[in-house]
C-alpha positions in Angstrom: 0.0 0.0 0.0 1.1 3.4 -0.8 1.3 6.5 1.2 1.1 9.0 -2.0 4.5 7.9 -2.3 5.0 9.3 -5.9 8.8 9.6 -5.0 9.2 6.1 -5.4 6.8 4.9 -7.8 4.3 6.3 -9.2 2.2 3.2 -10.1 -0.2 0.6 -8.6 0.8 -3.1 -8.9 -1.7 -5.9 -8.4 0.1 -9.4 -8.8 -1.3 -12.9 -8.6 -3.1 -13.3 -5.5 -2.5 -9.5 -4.2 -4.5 -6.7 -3.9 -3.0 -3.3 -4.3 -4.6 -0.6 -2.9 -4.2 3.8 -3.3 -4.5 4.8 0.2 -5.6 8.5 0.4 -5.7 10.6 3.6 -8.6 10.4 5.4 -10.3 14.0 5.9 -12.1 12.1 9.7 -11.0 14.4 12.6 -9.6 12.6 16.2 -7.9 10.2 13.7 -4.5 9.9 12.4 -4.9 10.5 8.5 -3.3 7.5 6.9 -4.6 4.9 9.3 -8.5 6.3 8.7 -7.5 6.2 4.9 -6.2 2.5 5.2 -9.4 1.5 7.1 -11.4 3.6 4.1 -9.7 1.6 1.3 -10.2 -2.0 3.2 -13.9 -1.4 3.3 -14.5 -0.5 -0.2 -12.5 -3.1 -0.9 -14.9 -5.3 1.1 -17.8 -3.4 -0.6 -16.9 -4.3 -4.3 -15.9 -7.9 -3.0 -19.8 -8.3 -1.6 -21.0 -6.3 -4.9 -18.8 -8.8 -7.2 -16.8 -6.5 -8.8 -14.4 -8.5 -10.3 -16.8 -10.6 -12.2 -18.5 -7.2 -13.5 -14.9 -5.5 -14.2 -13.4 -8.9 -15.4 -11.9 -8.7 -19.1 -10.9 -13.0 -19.1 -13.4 -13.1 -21.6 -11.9 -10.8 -24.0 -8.3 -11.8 -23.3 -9.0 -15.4 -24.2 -10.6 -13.8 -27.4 -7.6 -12.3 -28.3 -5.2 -15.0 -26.4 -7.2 -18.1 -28.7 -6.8 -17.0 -32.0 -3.5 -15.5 -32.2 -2.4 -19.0 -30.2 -4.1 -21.1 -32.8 -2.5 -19.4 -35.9 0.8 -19.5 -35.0 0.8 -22.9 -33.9 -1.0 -24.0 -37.3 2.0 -22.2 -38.9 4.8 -24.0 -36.9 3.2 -27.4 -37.5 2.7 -26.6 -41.2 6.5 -26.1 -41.3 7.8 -29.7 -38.8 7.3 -32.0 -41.8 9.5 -30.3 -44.2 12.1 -29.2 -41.5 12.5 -33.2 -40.6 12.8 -33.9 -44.3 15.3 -31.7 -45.0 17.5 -32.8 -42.3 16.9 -36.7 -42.8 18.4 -35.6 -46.7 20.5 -34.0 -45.7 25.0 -35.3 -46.2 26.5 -34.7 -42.6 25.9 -30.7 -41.9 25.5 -30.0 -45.4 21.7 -29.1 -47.2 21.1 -31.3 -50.0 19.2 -28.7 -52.4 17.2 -30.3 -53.9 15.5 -31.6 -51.1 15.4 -28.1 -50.1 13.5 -27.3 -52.9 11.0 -30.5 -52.6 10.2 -30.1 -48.9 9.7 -26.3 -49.7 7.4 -27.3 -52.3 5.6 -29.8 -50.0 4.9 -26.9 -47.2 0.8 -26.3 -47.3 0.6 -23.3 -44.7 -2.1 -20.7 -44.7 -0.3 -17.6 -46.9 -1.5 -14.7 -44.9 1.2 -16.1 -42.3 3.7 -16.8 -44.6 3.2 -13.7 -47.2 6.5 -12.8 -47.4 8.0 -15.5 -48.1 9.5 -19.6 -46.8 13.5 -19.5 -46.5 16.2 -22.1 -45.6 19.3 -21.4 -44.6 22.2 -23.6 -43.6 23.7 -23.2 -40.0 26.2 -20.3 -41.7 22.9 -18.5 -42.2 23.4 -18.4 -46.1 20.4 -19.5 -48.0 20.4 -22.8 -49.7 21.6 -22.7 -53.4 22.4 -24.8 -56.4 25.0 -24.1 -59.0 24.8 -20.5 -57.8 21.1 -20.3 -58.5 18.8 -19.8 -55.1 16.4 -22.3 -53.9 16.1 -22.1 -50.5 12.7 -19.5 -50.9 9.3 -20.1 -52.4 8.1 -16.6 -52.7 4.2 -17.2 -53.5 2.6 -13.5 -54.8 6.2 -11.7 -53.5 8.2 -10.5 -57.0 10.6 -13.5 -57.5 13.3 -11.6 -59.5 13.2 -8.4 -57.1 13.1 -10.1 -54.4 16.3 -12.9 -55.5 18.4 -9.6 -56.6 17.6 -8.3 -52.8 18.5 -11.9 -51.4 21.7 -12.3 -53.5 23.7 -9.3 -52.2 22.1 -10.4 -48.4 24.3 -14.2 -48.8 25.3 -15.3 -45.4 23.9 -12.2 -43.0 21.2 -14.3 -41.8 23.9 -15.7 -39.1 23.9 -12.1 -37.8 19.6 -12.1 -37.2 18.7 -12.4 -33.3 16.2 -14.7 -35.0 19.0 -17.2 -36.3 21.1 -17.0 -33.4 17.9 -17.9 -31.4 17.6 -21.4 -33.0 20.9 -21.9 -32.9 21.1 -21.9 -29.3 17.6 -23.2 -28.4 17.1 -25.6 -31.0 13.2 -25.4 -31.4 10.7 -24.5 -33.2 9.4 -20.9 -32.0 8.0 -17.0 -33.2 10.5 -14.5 -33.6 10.3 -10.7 -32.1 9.6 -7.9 -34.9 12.0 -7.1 -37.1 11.9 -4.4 -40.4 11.5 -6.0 -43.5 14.8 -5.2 -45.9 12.2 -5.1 -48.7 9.3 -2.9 -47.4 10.4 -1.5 -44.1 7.1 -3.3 -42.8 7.0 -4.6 -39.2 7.7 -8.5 -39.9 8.5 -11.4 -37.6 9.1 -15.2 -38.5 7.9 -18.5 -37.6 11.2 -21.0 -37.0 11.8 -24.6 -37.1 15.5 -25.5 -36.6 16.4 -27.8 -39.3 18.3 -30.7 -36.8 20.2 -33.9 -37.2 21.6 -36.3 -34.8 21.1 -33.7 -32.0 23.4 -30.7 -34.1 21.8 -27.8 -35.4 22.3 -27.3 -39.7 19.5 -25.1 -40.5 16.6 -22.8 -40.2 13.4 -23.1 -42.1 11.1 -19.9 -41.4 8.1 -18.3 -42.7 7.9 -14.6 -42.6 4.8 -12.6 -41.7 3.2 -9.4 -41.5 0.7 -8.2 -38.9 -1.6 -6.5 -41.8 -1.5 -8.9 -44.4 -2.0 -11.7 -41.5 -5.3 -10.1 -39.8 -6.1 -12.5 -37.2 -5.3 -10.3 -34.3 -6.8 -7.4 -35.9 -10.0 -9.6 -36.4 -10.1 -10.6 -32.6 -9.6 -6.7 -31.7 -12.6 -5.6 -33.8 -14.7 -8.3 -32.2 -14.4 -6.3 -28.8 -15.5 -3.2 -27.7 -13.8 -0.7 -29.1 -13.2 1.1 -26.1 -10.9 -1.6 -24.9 -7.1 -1.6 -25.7 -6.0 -4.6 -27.2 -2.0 -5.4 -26.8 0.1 -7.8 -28.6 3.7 -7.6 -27.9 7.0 -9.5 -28.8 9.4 -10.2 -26.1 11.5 -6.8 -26.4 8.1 -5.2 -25.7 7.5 -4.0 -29.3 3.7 -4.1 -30.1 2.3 -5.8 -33.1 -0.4 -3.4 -34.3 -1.3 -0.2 -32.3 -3.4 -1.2 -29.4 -5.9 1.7 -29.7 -6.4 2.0 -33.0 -4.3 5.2 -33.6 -3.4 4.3 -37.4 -4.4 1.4 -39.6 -2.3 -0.9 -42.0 -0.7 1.0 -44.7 0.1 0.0 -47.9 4.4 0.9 -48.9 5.6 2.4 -51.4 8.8 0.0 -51.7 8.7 -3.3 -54.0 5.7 -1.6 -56.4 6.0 -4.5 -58.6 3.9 -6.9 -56.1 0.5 -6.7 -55.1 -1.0 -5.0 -52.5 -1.7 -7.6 -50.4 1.7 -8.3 -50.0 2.7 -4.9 -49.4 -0.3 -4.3 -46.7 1.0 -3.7 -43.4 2.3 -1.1 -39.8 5.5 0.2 -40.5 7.9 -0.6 -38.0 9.5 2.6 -37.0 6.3 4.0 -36.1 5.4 0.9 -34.2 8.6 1.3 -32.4 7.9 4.6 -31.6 4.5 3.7 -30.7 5.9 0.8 -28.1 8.3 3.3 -26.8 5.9 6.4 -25.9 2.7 4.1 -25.3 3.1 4.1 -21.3 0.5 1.1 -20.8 3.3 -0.4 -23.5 6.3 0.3 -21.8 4.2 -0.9 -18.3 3.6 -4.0 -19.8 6.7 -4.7 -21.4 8.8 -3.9 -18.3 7.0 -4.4 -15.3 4.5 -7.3 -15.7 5.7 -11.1 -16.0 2.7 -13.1 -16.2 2.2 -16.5 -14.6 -0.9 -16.9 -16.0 -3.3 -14.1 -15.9 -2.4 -11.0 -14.3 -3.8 -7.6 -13.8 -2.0 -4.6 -13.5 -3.6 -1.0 -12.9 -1.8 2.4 -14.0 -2.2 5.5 -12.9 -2.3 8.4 -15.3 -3.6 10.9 -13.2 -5.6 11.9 -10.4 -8.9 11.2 -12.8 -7.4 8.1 -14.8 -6.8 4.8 -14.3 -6.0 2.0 -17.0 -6.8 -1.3 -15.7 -4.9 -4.4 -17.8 -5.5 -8.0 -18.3 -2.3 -10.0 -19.3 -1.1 -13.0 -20.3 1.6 -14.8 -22.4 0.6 -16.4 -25.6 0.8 -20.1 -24.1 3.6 -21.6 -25.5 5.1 -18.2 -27.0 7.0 -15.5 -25.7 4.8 -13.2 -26.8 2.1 -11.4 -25.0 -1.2 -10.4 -24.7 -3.2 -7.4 -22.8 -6.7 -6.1 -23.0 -7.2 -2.9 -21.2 -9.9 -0.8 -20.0 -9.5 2.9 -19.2 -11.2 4.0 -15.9 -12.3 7.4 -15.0 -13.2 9.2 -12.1 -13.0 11.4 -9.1 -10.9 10.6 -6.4 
């Protein structure tokens, strides 16, 4: 409990299984201030306990909204990719890619293209993409521009080692969802779906899908099924969100790579997402202060008349996370 101790912190926490309570002085005369104030607060606490208040106030439902479908795509998306990750590596001659099974088990991959619009990849465990006779054929590009988009790759041969996405398998060896990254082709906000290519317990290669929140509108889908009053969050694990959680600007389409379609070119550009995640203070609460066990709830104080009050949770089995939030206003 807090003693207007804005000197320290000026936020509320409310973990799992505590209550966190604004204790304001009491105006009762024969009574020391702060100790009326603390029995204040403990009996409206004990009023909106009898009145249910956290069943009324409770935003579960709309987190598992949110929570449900961005959970379900990205697994479909990883399992989508498994089959041609094993086949690669049971082809494969030691550490080395055999190509051409690259290019089969590429071919093979059936996975919904709204989470893979920009594009499948393997790469060997130098990060350079797989290639035969010079020519590339570790990527299947679907609607991307093939010949752009191979000029762009060819001059990019072995950086892939130097992605935090890359090093990630490397180290952990399993399939998982990237943080954003900008695109080198269309400066979108873009994150990839990884399957370590593995044989006989050594890492040789990555097999990822790439994505764009904008062209993939499932979390954009679930937000619009809310009120749209609420926030809706979806962050990465450096605390960068996926589309702004309020609404403040839609998918654009970019001016880069004009020889593709628009749907491919649809999406938030990810320096003012950045920005966005970086001036957003709900954002920077989230990302910094909150580690969710399971469901948490967090409230933030922006003033004397406004409260935000957050319901958060990782993206089971992800190290993303998701928030819906509910601004609260009134007179203290």
């Amino acid at each position: 409990m807090q003693f207007d101790s804005t000197y320290v912190v000026n936020e509320r926490f409310a973990a799992k299984g505590l209550v966190s309570l604004t204790v304001r002085r009491s105006d009762v005369t024969g009574s020391d201030v702060l100790t009326a104030g603390v029995a204040e607060s403990l009996a409206e606490l004990a009023d909106a306990t009898g009145m249910e208040m956290d069943r009324v106030t409770s935003l579960d439902a709309e987190l598992a909204v949110v929570e449900a479908a961005v959970r379900q795509d990205l697994s479909d998306a990883i399992d989508a990719l498994r089959p041609a990750s094993k086949a690669i590596a049971a082809a494969a001659s030691g550490n080395s890619l055999d190509p051409s099974a690259v290019e089969d088990a590429l071919a093979t991959i059936v996975i919904d293209e709204s989470i893979s619009s920009q594009g499948l990849y393997v790469v060997d465990a130098h990060g350079s993409l797989a290639e035969r006779g010079g020519k590339l054929v570790g990527c299947r590009f679907g609607k991307l521009d093939a010949n752009a988009r191979t000029q762009e790759l060819a001059a990019m041969r072995g950086t892939f080692s130097r992605r935090p996405y890359f090093q990630s398998a490397k180290s952990f060896r399993r399939p998982f969802v990237s943080d954003f990254f900008e695109s080198a082709f269309n400066k979108h906000s873009t994150f990839a779906i990884c399957t370590p290519i593995i044989r006989d317990h050594q890492f040789i290669g990555l097999l990822f899908a790439a994505a764009q929140v904008g062209q993939w509108r499932t979390p954009l889908e679930a937000a619009a099924r809310l009120d749209p009053a609420l926030g809706v969050y979806l962050l990465d694990g450096q605390g960068l969100v996926a589309m702004p959680p309020n609404r403040e600007f839609g998918p654009t389409e970019t001016a880069l790579m004009r020889s593709e379609p628009p749907e491919v070119r649809t999406g938030f550009p990810h320096v003012a997402l950045r920005l966005l995640s970086r001036k957003d203070r709900v954002v920077l609460r989230l990302a910094e202060n909150i580690v969710p066990v399971e469901k948490d709830d967090d409230v933030l104080s922006l003033d004397k008349q406004l409260d935000v009050y957050t319901r958060v949770q990782n993206v089971r089995g992800f190290a993303w996370r998701c928030a819906v939030a509910r601004t609260i206003e009134f007179t203290r």
